[in-house]
C-alpha positions, -999 to +999 in steps of 0.1 A: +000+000+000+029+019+009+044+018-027+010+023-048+000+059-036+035+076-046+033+057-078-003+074-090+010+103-074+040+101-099+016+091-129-008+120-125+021+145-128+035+126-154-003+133-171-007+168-161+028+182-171+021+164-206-008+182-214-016+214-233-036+242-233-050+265-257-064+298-246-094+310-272-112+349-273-140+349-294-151+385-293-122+395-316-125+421-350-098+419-372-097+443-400-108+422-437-087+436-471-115+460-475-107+474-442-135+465-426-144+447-392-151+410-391-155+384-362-125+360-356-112+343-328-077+348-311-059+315-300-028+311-283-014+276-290+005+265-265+007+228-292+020+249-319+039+273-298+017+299-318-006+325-317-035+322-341-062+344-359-092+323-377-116+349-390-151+343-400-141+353-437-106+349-451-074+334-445-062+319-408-031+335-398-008+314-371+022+337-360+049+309-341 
């Protein structure tokens, strides 16, 4: 009993440091080529060490 509770101690750090997060705004405007306001949303990839625009119209931008 002694042994098991240090090893799932060491397994659920092992699982928590492995894991990612991504951080998402959704009430983001990004200018379109016209100039003109359009929705998007504003990740920042901690998986591609990245922060990324996806608007509603257009072209995704990821900046590593």
């Amino acid at each position: 009993m002694k042994i098991i509770i240090p090893v799932l101690l060491a397994i659920l750090l092992a699982v928590t440091l492995g894991l990612t997060w991504e951080t998402s705004f959704r009430r983001v405007a990004v200018p379109d080529s016209k100039g003109r306001q359009t929705k998007a949303i504003l990740t920042l990839s901690d998986d591609h060490k990245a922060i990324e625009v996806h608007p509603s119209k257009g072209v995704s931008v990821s900046i590593p």
